[in-house]
N, CA, C and O atoms as CSV, one atom per row, in Angstrom:
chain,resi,resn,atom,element,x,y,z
A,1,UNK,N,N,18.726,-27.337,-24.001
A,1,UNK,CA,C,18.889,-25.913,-23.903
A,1,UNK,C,C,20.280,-25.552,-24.405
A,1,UNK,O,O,21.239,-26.168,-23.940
A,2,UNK,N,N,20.478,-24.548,-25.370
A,2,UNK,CA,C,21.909,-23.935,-25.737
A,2,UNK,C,C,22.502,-23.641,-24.676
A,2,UNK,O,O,21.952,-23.350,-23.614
A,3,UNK,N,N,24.104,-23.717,-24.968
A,3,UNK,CA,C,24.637,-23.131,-24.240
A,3,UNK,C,C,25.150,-21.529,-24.494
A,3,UNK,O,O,25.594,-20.914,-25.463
A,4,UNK,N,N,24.883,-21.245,-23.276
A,4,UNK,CA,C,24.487,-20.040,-23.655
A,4,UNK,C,C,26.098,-18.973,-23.397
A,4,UNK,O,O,26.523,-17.955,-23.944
A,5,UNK,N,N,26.555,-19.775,-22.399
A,5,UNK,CA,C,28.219,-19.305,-22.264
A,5,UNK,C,C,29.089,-18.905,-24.115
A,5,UNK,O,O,29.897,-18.028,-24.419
A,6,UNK,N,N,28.539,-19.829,-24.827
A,6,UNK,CA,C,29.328,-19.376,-26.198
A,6,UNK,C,C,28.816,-18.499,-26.447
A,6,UNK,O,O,29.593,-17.561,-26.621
A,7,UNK,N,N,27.507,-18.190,-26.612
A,7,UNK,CA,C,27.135,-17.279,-27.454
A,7,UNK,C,C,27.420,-15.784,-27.021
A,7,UNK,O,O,27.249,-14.731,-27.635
A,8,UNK,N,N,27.907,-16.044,-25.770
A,8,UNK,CA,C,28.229,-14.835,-24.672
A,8,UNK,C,C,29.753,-14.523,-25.453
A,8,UNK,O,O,30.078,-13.557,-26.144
A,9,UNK,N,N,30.408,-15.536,-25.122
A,9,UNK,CA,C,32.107,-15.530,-25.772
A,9,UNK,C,C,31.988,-14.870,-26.890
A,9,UNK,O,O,32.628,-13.819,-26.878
A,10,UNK,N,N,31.116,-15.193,-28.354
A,10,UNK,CA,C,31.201,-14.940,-29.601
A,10,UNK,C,C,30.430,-13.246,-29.512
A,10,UNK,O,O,30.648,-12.285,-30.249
A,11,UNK,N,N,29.915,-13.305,-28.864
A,11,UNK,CA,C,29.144,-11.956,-28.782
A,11,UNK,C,C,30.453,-10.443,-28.109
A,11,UNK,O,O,30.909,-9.418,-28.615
A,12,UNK,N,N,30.577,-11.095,-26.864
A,12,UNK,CA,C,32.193,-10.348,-26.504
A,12,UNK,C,C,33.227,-9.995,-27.493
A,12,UNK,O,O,33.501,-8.818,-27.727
A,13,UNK,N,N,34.044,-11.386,-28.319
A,13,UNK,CA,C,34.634,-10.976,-28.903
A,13,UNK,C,C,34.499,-10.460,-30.340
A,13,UNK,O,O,35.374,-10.407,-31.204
A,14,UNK,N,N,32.874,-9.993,-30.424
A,14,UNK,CA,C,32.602,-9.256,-31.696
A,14,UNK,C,C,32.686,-7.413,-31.342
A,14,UNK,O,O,32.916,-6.444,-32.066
A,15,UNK,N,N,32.368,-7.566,-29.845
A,15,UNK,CA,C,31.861,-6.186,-29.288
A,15,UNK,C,C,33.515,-5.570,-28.790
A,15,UNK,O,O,33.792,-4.372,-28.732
A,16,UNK,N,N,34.289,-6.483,-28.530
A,16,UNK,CA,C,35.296,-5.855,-27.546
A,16,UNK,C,C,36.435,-4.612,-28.545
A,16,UNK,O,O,36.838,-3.545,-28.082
A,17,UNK,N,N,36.734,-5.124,-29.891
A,17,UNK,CA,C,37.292,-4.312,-30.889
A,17,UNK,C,C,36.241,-2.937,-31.012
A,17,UNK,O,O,36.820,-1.878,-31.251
A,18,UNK,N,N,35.033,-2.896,-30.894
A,18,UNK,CA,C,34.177,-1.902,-31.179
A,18,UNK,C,C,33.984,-0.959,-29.963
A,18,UNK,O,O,33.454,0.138,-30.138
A,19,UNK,N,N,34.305,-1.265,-29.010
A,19,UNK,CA,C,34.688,-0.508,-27.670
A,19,UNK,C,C,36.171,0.005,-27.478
A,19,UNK,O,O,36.385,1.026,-26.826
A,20,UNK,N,N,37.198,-0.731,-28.065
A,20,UNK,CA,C,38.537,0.047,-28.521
A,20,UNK,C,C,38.207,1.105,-29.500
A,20,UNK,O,O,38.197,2.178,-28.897
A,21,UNK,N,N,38.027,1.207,-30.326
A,21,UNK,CA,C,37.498,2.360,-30.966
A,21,UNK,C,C,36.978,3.638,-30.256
A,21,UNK,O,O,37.309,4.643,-30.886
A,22,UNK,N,N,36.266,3.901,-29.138
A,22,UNK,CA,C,35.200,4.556,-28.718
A,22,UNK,C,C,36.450,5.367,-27.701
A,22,UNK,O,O,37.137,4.915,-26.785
A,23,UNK,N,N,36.384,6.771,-28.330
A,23,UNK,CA,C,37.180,7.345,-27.417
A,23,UNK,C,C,36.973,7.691,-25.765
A,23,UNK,O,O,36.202,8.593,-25.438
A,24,UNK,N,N,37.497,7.140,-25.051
A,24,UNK,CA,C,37.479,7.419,-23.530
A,24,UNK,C,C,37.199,8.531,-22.568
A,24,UNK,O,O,36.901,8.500,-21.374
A,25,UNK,N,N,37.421,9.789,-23.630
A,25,UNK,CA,C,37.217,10.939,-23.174
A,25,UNK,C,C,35.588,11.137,-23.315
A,25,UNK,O,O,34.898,11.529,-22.374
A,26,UNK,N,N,35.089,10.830,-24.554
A,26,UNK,CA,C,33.691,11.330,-24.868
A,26,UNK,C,C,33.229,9.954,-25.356
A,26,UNK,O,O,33.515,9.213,-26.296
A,27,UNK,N,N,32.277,9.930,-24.172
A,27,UNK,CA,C,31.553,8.815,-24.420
A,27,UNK,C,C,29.747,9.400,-24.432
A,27,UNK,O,O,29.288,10.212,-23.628
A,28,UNK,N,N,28.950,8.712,-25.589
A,28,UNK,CA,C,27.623,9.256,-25.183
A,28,UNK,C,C,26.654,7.936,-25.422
A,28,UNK,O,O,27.116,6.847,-25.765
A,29,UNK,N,N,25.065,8.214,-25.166
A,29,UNK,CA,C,24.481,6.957,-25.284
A,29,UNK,C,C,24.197,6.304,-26.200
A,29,UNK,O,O,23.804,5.145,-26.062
A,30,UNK,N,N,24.363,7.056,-27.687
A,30,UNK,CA,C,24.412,7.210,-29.027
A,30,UNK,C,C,22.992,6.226,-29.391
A,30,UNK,O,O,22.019,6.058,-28.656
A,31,UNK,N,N,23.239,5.626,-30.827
A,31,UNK,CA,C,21.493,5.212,-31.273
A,31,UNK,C,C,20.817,4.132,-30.215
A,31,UNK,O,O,19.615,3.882,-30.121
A,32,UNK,N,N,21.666,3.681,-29.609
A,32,UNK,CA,C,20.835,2.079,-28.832
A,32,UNK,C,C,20.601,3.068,-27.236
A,32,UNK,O,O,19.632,2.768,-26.538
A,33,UNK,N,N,21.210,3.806,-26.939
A,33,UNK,CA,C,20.716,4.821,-25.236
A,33,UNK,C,C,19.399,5.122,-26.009
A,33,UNK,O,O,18.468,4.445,-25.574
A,34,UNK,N,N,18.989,6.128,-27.253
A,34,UNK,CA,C,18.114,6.852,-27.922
A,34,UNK,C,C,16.972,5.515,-27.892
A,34,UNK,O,O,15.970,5.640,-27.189
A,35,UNK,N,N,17.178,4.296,-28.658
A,35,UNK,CA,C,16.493,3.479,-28.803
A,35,UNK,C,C,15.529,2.919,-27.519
A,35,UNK,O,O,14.308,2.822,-27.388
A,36,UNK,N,N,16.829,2.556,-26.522
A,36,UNK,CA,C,16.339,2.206,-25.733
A,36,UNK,C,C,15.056,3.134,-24.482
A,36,UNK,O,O,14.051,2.739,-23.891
A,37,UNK,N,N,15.639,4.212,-24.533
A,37,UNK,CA,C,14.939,5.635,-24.045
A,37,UNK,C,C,13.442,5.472,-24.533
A,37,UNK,O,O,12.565,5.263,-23.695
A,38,UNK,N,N,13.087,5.583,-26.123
A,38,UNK,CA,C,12.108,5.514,-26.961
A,38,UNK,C,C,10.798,4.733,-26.583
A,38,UNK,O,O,9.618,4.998,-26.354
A,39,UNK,N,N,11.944,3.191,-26.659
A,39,UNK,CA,C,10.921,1.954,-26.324
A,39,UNK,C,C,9.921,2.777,-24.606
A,39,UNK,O,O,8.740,3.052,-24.393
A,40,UNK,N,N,11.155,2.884,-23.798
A,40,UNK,CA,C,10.560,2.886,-22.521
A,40,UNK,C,C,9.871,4.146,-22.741
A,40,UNK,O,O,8.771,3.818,-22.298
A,41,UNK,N,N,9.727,5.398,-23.123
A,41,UNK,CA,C,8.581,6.456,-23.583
A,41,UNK,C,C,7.844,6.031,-24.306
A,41,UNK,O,O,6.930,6.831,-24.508
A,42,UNK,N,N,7.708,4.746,-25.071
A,42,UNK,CA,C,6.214,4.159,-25.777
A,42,UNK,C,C,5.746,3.629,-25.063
A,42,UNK,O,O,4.720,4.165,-24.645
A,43,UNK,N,N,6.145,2.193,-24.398
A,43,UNK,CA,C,5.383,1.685,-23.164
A,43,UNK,C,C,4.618,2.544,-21.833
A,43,UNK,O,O,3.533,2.420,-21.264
A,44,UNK,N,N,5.603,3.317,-21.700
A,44,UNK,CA,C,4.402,4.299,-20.381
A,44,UNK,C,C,3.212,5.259,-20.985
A,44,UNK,O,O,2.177,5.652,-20.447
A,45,UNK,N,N,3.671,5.459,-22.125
A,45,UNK,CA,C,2.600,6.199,-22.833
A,45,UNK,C,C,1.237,4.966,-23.024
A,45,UNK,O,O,0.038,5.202,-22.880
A,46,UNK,N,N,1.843,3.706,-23.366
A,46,UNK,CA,C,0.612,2.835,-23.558
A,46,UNK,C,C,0.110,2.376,-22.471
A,46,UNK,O,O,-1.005,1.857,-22.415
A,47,UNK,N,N,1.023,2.549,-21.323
A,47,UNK,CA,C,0.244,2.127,-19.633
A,47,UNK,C,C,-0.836,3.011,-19.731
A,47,UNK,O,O,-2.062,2.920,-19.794
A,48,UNK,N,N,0.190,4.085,-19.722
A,48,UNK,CA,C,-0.872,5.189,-19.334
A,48,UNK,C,C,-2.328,5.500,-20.173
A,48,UNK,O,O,-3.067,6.313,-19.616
A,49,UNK,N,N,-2.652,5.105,-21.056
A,49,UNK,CA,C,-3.797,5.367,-22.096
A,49,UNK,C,C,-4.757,3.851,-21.451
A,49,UNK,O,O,-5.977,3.956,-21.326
A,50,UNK,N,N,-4.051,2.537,-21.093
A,50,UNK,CA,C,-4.277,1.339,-20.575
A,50,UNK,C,C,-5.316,2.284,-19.209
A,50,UNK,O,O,-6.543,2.263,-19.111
A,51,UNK,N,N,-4.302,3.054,-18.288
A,51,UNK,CA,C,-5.183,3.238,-17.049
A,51,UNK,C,C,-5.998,4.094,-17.264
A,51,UNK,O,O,-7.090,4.047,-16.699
A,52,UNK,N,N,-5.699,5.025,-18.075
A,52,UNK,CA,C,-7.123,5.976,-18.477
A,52,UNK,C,C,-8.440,4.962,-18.504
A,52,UNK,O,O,-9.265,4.670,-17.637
A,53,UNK,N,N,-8.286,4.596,-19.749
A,53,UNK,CA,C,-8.976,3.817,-20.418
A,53,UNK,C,C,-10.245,2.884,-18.946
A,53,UNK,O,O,-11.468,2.858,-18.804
A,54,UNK,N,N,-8.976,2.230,-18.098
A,54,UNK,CA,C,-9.808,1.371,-17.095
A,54,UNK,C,C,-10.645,2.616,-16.019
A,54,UNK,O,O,-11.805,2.621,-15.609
A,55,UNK,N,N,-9.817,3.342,-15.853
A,55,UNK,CA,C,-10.370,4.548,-14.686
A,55,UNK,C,C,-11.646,4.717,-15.385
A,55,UNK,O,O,-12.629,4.626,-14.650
A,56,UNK,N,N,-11.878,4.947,-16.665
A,56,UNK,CA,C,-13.269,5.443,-16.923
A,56,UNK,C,C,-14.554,4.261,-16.480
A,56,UNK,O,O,-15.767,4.194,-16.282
A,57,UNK,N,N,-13.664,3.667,-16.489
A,57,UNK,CA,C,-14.694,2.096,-16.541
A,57,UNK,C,C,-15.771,2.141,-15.123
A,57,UNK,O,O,-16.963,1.847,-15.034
A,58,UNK,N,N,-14.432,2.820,-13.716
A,58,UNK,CA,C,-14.799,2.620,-12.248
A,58,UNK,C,C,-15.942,3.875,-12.323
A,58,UNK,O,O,-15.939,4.862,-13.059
A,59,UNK,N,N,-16.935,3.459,-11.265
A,59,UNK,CA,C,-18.250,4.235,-10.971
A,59,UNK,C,C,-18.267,4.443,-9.918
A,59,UNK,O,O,-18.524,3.585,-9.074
A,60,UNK,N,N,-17.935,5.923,-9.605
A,60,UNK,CA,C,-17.919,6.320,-7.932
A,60,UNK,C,C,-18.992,6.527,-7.487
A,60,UNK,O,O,-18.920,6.631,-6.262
A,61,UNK,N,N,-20.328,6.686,-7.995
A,61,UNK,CA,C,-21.604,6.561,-7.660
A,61,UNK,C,C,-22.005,5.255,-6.651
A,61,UNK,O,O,-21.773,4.116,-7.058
A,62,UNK,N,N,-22.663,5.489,-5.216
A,62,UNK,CA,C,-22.731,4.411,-4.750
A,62,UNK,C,C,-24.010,3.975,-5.471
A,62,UNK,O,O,-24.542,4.821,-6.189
A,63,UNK,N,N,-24.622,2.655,-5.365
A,63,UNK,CA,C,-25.605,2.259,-6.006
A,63,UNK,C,C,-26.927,2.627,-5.085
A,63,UNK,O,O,-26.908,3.087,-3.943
A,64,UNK,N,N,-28.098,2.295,-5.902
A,64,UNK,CA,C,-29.102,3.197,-4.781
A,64,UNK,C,C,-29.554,1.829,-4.550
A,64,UNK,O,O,-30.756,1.999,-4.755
A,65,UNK,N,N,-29.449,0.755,-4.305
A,65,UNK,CA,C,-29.640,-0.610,-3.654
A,65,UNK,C,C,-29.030,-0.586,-2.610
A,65,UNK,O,O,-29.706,-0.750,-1.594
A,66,UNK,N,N,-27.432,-0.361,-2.446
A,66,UNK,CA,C,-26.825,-0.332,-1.372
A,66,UNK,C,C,-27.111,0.752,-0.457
A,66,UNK,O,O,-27.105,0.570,0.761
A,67,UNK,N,N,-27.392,2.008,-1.054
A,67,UNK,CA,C,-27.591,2.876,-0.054
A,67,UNK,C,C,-29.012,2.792,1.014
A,67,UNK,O,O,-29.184,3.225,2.153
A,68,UNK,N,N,-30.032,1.925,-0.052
A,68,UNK,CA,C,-31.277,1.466,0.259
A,68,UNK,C,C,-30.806,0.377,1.815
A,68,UNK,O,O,-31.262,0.595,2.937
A,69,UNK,N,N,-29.842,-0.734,1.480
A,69,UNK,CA,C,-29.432,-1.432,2.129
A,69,UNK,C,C,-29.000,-1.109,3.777
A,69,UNK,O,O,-29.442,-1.513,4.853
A,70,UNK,N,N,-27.863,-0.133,3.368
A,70,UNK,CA,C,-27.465,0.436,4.250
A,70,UNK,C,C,-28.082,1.505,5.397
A,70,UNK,O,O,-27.641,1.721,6.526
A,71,UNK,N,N,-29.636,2.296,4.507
A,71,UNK,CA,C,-30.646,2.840,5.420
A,71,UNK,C,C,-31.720,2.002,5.774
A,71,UNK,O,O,-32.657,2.524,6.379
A,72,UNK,N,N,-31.766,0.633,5.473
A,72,UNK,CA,C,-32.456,-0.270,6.141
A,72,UNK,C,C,-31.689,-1.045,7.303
A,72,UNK,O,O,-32.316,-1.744,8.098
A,73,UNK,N,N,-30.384,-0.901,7.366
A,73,UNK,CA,C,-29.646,-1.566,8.556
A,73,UNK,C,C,-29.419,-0.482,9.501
A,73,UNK,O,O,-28.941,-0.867,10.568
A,74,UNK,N,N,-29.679,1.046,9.380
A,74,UNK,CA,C,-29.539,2.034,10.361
A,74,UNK,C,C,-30.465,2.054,11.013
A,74,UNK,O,O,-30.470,2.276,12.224
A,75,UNK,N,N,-31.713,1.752,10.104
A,75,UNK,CA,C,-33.167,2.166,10.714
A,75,UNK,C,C,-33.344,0.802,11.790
A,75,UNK,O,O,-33.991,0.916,12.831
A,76,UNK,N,N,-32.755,-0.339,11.434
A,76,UNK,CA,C,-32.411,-1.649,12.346
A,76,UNK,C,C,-32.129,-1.187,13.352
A,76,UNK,O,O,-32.888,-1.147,14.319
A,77,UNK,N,N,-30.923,-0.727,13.322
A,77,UNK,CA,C,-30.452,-1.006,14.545
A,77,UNK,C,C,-30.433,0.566,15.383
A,77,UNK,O,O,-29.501,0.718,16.172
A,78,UNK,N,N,-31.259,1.519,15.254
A,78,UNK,CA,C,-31.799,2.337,15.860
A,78,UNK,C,C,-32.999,1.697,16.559
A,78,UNK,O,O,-32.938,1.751,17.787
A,79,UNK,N,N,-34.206,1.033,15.977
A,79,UNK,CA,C,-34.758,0.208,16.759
A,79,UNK,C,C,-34.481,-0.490,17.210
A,79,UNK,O,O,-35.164,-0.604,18.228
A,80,UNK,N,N,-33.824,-1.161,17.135
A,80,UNK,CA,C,-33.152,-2.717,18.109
A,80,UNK,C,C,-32.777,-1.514,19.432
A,80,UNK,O,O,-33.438,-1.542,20.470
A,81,UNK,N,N,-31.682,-0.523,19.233
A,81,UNK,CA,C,-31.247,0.570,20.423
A,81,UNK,C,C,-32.293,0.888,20.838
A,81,UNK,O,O,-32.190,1.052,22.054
A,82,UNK,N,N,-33.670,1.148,20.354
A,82,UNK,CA,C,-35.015,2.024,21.567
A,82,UNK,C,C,-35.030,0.913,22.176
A,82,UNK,O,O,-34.400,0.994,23.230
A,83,UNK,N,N,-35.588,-0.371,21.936
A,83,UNK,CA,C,-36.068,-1.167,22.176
A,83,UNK,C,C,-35.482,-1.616,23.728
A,83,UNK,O,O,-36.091,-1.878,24.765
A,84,UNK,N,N,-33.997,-1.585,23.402
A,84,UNK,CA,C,-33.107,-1.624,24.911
A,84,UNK,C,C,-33.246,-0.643,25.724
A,84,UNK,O,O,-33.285,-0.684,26.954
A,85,UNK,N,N,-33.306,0.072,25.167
A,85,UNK,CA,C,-33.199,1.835,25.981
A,85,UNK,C,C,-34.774,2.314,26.722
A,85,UNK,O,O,-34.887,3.404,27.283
C-alpha cells in the first residue's frame, strides 16, 4: 500500500502558495463549492427518480387470497367462540 503521508505533503505544498493568494477578506466557494454542490443535486435527483421508480412497483391492493384467508380464519374462530358460548 502507498504511502499515503507523501502524497499528502506534496499535495499541501502545491495548495499552500494558492491559499496565500486568496484574499482573507472575501472568500467564496468558487468552481469546486459549485462543483461539488452539482454532483450532490445530481445524485438526489437520481435517488429520487430510483424511489419513484420502486414506489410504483409496491401494490397497496390487499390480495383477494389473503383477504379470502383472513375471512376464513374469522368465520373460524367465531365458531370455535359459539361453540364455547
Amino acid at each position: 500500500m502507498p504511502d499515503m503521508s507523501a502524497s499528502a505533503s506534496l499535495a499541501m505544498t502545491r495548495l499552500v502558495p494558492l491559499a496565500k493568494e486568496v484574499d482573507e477578506n472575501k472568500v467564496t466557494p468558487g468552481v469546486l463549492g459549485f462543483l461539488v454542490f452539482a454532483v450532490m443535486a445530481l445524485a438526489v435527483w437520481f435517488l429520487m427518480k430510483s424511489m419513484t421508480r420502486h414506489m410504483k412497483k409496491v401494490d397497496f391492493q390487499e390480495s383477494p387470497e389473503a383477504a379470502a384467508s383472513k375471512d376464513t380464519g374469522a368465520k373460524a374462530a367465531e365458531s370455535a367462540a359459539a361453540k364455547r358460548g
